[in-house]
Every structure is written in C-alpha cells, then in structure tokens.
N, C-alpha and C positions, 0 to 999 in steps of 0.2 A: 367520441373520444373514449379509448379502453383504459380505464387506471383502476391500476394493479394494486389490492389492499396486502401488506402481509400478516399472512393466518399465523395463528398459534402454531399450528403444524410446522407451517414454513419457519418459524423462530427453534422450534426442537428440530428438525432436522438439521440447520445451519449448526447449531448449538452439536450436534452428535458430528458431525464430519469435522468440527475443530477439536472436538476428545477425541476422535482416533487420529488425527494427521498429529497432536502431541504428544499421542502415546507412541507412537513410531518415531519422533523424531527425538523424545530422550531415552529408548530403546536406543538408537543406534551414536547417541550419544555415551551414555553410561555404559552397554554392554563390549565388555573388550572381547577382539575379535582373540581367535586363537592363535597359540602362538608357531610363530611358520618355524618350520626345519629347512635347514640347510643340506644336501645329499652331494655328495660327490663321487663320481662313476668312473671306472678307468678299466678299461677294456669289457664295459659291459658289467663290471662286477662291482656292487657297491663298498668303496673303502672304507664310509662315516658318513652319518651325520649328526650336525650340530643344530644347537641351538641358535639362530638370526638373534637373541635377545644380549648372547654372551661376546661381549668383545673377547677375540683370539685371530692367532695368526696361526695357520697349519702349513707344515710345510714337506713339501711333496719329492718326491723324489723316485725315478722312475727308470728303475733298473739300473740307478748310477750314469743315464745317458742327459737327459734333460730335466732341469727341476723346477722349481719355483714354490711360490706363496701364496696361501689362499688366504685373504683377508675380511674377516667379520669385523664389523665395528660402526657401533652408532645403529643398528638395523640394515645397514647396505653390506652387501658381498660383492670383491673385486679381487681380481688377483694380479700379483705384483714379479717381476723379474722372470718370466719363463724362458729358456732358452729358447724358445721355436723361435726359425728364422722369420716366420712374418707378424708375428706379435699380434696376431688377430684377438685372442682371450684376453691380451691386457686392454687393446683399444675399445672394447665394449664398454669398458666401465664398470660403472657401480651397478647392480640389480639390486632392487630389494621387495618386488611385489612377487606375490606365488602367480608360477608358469614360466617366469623369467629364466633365464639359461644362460650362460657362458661356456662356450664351446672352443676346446685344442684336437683340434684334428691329429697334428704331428705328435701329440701324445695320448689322444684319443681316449681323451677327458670332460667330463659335463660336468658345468656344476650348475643344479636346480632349486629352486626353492619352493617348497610344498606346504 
C-alpha cells in the first residue's frame, strides 16, 4: 500500500496557487473595466460618439427623408421610431457589450460600441 505523506513543499505550493487565483479574482473584481463608446456611422462617415455611461437620447435625421432615435440609458444602446419599412434596427434591441452593432440598411447606419 502507497500513502502519500504531504511535504512542506506540497503545503507552500497549495499555499502560493491560492495567493495568485486571489489576487486575480479581486483584480477583476475591484478594477473597473474602461469605459466603452458609443460610435454611430451613416454612410460610412462617423457622425458622434458618445459616452454608454451617459443617459441621452440622439436624434437623427436623414436628409429630411427617414429619422429616428438613438437611445443610451442605463449602459444599453437601442434605437427607437425609425421610419424604415422593415424595423430591423429597432427589433435588435438593446446592445450594450463592445463589438455589438445595430445595423439600418435603408438608411445605411451602424451603431457600434467600442
């Protein structure tokens, strides 16, 4: 029969992988991540960006033909009342993590968050 004594060694090693798996996990506790921007794109050219931290509503308007509302609030971005006929940019919803997009084709608009 093999039994296994544990060494001093084995008590500092055990002891040093739970000081670093602490220090990571109030690392990513305590440090706040940065804060994302909001970008919004219409034909390619960037119109603004904001800040995801600040509630606002912007509102858009697009050569007088199609408009609507981009809304920030709470950390999510969604937009509200566009006139395109198929409402695809409003049915996405809310976004609020960076890489996310809301896309209007009929007005050939992105909105991203970075």
């Amino acid at each position: 029969m093999n039994i296994y004594k544990i060494r001093k060694t084995d008590i500092i090693l055990i002891a040093v992988i739970l000081i670093i798996s602490a220090v990571f996990v109030l690392y990513g506790l305590f440090i706040s991540e940065p804060t994302k921007s909001v970008y919004i794109f219409v034909n390619n050219e960037e119109i603004g960006n904001y800040s995801i931290v600040e509630n606002q509503k912007i509102e858009l308007d697009f050569d007088g033909i199609i408009g609507g509302t981009v809304v920030i609030s709470d950390g999510f971005v969604w937009v509200e009342n566009f006139g395109c006929p198929d409402k695809l940019c409003e049915k996405t919803g809310k976004i609020s993590r960076v890489g996310e997009v809301i896309i209007c084709l009929p007005n050939k608009m992105i909105i991203r968050i970075s």
